[in-house]
Structures are given as structure tokens and as C-alpha cells.
C-alpha positions in Angstrom: 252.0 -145.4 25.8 255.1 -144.6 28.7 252.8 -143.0 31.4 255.7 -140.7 31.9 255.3 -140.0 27.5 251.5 -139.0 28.2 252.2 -136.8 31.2 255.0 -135.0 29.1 252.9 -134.4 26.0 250.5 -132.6 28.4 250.4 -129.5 30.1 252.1 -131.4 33.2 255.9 -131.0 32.2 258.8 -132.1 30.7 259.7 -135.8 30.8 262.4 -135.3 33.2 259.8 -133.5 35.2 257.5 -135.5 35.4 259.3 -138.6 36.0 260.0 -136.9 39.6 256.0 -136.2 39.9 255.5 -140.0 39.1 258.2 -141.0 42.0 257.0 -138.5 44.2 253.4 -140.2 44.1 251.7 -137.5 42.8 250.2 -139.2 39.6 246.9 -141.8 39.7 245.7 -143.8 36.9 243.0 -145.4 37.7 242.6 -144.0 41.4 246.0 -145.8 41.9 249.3 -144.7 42.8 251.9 -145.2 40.2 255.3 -144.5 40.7 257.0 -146.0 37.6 257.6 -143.6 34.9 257.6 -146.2 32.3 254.7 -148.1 33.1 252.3 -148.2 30.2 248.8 -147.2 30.1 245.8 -147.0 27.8 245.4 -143.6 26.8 242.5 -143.8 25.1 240.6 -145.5 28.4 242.3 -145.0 31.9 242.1 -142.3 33.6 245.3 -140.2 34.7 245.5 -137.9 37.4 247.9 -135.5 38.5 247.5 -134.2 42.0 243.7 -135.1 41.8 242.9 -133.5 38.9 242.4 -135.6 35.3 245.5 -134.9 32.7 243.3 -135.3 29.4 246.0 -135.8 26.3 244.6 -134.0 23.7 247.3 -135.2 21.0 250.6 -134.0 19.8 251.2 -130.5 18.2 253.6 -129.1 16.3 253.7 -125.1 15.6 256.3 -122.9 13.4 256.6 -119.5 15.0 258.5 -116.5 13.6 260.2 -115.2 16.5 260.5 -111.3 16.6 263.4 -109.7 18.1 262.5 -108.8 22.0 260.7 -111.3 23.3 261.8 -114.4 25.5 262.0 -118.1 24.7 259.8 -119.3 28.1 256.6 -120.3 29.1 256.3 -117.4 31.5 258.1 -114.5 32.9 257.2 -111.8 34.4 259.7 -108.7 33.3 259.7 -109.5 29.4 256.9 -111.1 26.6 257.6 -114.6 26.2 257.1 -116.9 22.9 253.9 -118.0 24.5 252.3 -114.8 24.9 252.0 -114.6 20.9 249.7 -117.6 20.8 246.3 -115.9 22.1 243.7 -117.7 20.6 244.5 -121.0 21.9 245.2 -122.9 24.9 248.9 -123.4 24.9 249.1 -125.3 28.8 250.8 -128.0 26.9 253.2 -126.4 24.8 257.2 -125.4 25.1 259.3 -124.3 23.0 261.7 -126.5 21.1 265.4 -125.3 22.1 265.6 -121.2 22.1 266.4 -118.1 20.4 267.9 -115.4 22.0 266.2 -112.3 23.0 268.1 -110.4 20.5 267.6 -112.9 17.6 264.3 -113.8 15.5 263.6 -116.3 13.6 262.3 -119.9 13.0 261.0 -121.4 16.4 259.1 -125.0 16.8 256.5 -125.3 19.6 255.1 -128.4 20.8 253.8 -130.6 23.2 255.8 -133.6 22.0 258.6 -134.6 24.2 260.4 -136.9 21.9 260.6 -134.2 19.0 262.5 -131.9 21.5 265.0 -134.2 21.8 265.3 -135.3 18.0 266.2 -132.0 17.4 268.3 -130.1 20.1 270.7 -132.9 21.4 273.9 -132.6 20.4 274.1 -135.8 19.5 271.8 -135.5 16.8 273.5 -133.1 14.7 270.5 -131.2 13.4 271.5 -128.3 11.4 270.6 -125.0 12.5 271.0 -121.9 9.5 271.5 -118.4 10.0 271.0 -115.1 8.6 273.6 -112.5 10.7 274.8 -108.5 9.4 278.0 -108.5 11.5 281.1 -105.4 12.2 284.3 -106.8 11.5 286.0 -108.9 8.6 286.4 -112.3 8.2 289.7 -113.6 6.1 289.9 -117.1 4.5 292.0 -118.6 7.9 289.4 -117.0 10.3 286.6 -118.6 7.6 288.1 -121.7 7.9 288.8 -121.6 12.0 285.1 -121.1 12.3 284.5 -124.1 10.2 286.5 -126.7 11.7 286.0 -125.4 15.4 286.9 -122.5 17.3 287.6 -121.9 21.2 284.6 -119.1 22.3 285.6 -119.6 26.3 288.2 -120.8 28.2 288.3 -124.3 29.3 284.8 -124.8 26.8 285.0 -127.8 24.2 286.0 -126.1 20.8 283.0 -125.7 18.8 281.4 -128.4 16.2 282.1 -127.6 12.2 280.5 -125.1 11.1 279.8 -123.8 7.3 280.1 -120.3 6.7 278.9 -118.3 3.5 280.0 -114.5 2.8 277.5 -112.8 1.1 278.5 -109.3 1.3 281.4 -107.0 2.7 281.7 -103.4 2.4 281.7 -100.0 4.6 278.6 -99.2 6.8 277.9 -96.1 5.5 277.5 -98.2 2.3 275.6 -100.5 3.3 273.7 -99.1 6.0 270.6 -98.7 3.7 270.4 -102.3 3.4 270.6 -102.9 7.1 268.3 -100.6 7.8 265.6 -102.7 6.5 266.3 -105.1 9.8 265.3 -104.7 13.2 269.1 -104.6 14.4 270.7 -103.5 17.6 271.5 -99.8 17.7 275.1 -98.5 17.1 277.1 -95.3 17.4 278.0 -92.8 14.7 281.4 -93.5 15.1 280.9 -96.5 13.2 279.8 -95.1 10.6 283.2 -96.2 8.8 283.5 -99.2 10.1 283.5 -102.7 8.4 280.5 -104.7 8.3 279.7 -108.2 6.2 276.6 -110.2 5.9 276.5 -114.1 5.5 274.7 -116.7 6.5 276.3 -119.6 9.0 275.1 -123.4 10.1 275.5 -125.6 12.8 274.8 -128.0 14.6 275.1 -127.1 18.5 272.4 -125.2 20.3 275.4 -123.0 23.1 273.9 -119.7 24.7 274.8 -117.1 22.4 276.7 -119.8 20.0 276.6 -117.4 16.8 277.2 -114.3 18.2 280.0 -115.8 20.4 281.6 -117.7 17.5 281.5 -114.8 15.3 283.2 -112.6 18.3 285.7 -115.3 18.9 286.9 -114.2 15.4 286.9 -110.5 16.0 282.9 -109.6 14.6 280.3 -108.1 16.3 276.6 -108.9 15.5 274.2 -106.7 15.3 271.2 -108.5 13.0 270.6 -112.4 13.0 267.6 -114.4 12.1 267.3 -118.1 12.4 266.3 -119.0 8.8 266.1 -123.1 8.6 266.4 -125.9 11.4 267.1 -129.1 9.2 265.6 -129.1 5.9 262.7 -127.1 7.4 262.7 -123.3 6.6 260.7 -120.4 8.0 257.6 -119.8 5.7 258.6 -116.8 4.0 254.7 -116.2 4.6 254.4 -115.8 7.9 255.2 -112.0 9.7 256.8 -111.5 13.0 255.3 -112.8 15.3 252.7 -115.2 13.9 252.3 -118.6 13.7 250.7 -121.9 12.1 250.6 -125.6 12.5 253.7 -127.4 10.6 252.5 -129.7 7.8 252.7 -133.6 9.0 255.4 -133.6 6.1 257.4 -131.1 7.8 257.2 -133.0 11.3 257.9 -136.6 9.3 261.1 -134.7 7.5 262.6 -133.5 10.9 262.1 -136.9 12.6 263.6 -138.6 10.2 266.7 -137.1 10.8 266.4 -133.3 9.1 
């Protein structure tokens, strides 16, 4: 294995991290300085250190975690909860989250320590389909529909977005369809709304942008106030798991999304 791929599958960093540790001559395998990244070791006998202390690899992990609404996609913070903080009866040194969810959204999250999973999934480049669950203000005709399908401009001088696929599940009044909202942990809104138009859909893509759903949707005159990540690939949240808990994704799960979804 890359001694850089062992360090990153650890509790040491990222890869990109630790390929500065490994130049900066802060890693040891075998009492020797190292500084190649890619120089391959024998995990299962050398001995790695990272400034003097032994990095033991205690093989990769893969977790599905049902995001709630509130809490942070970090390791750490010190103002809000983070992902992490859900995962108390285990030692999570080595795990990050894979891409993020907005504070505001809940959802389907994958934690791990593998590096190379990360980047199966989030790079743009891979094209990993990411579905959504959203209650929105607004109205969406046919030509918006298909605007946000084929790409749409959400900021000036920003690429236009990827395709998208968008599904229209429901539109009515608020005050109509309030009591089905009210079943989600949504973002508060004024009475004056009350007559105002809402929908609820689903949407996919395939680009990970800050606020991507929420700024597409607003790019075509809606305004979220609900939205759940509900699939990443072919992989959906277990309808089993509550907010805020967690379990280890099936090996056929993990095989399915490295394969390409």
C-alpha cells in the first residue's frame, strides 16, 4: 500500500494532507524518514510513525448516517454539533464525512476512513447521482422544469449547472397543504404566506455546489423550506434508521457505489 493511502485511511488526514506531512518529514516507517508519498510499505509489518507516535491502520470503514436538520458536516467545531458528535460509542479519529449536507438539510451522509471512496463519489467528474426530497414556495412551469434540467445560471460568472432531473409531485396552496408539511422539520415561515404557492418534488444531480439545490430551485423563482437527501447512487437511506443514527453499510452497498453507483 501508498504510504500516503495508509496515512489517509487513518486518523492522520486527508491524502492531500498528508502528502504535505510526508514532505515535511514528519512521517517514519521503520525509524526512517520518508518523504515520498507514494512509496509503498507493508502494512501489515512496518511500523509508521507520525510525529513519533505509531499510526496503527485499523482497516477501512464505511458508515450511513441520517443527517438531522441542525447540525454541521465537520469533524469539529466549536459553535454548532457536528456529524461526528452523533457517533458516541466509537472511536471516530479516523473518520470524515464523504462530501456535505447543509446545516439546514438532512439526509443520507457516508462516513469513512477511506480516501479513495471520497473521491469515487464527490468529484465532478464522476457523475454520481445525488436524489432529493425538497417542499419548496413558488411554482415551477414546464420551461422553468426544463431550464433546470438542461442547466441553469445560479451566479454570475459561475459554470451553468450540470442536467438535472426534476419530478413534481405535488402543487397546491399552503394553507392546503400545510398539514402535510407539518410532518417535516422545515424552516419557519410567516403567516403571510399562508396563501402562498408551495410544490413538493424530488430533484437529482450530479454536482456537489454549496447550497446547489436550494440555489437552483431559487434561480427559478422557489424557495426551500424542507429538503432531505434521499439516495446517493443507487444507495438509498435505510428507511430504518431515525435521525440521527447510524450503521455500518453492507460490503454490497460499498462494492455498488465503487463501481460506479
Amino acid at each position: 500500500m501508498r504510504l500516503d493511502k495508509y496515512l489517509s485511511e487513518t486518523s492522520v488526514g486527508r491524502r492531500k494532507e498528508v502528502r504535505i506531512y510526508i514532505k515535511e518529514g514528519k512521517v517514519r516507517v521503520n525509524n526512517e524518514v520518508v518523504l515520498i508519498p507514494a512509496q509503498e510499505i507493508d502494512e501489515e509489518n512496518d511500523r509508521i510513525e507520525y510525529l513519533g507516535q505509531e499510526v496503527v491502520h485499523n482497516g477501512k470503514q464505511y458508515y450511513m448516517f441520517y443527517k438531522p436538520r441542525g447540525c454541521i458536516t465537520a469533524r469539529k467545531d466549536q459553535k454548532h454539533k457536528t456529524v461526528l458528535d452523533y457517533f458516541t460509542e466509537m472511536n471516530t479519529d479516523s473518520l470524515f464525512p464523504v462530501g456535505r449536507l447543509d446545516k439546514d438539510t438532512e439526509g443520507l451522509l457516508f462516513l469513512t476512513n477511506d480516501g479513495e471512496f471520497n473521491h469515487q463519489l464527490m468529484y465532478p467528474d464522476q457523475h454520481v447521482e445525488k436524489n432529493y426530497y425538497f417542499w419548496a414556495f413558488g411554482t415551477l412551469n414546464q420551461e422553468q422544469i426544463s431550464q433546470l434540467e438542461s442547466g441553469i445560471c445560479i451566479r454570475e460568472n459561475e459554470p451553468v449547472t450540470k442536467p438535472a432531473k426534476i419530478e413534481i409531485m405535488r402543487t397546491g396552496l399552503y394553507c392546503d397543504l400545510k398539514r402535510e408539511l407539518q410532518e417535516f422539520d422545515y424552516e419557519k415561515i410567516e403567516i403571510n404566506k399562508q396563501n402562498q404557492s408551495i410544490l413538493e418534488g424530488r430533484i437529482t444531480i450530479s454536482e456537489g455546489r454549496k447550497h446547489q439545490v436550494r440555489r437552483m430551485l431559487r434561480a427559478s423563482g422557489c424557495y426551500v423550506v424542507y429538503l432531505k437527501r434521499i439516495s446517493i447512487g443507487t444507495v438509498g437511506l435505510d428507511e430504518t434508521l431515525q435521525k440521527g443514527q447510524y450503521r455500518e453499510m453492507t460490503r454490497e452497498e460499498v462494492t455498488r457505489l465503487k463501481n460506479g453507483g
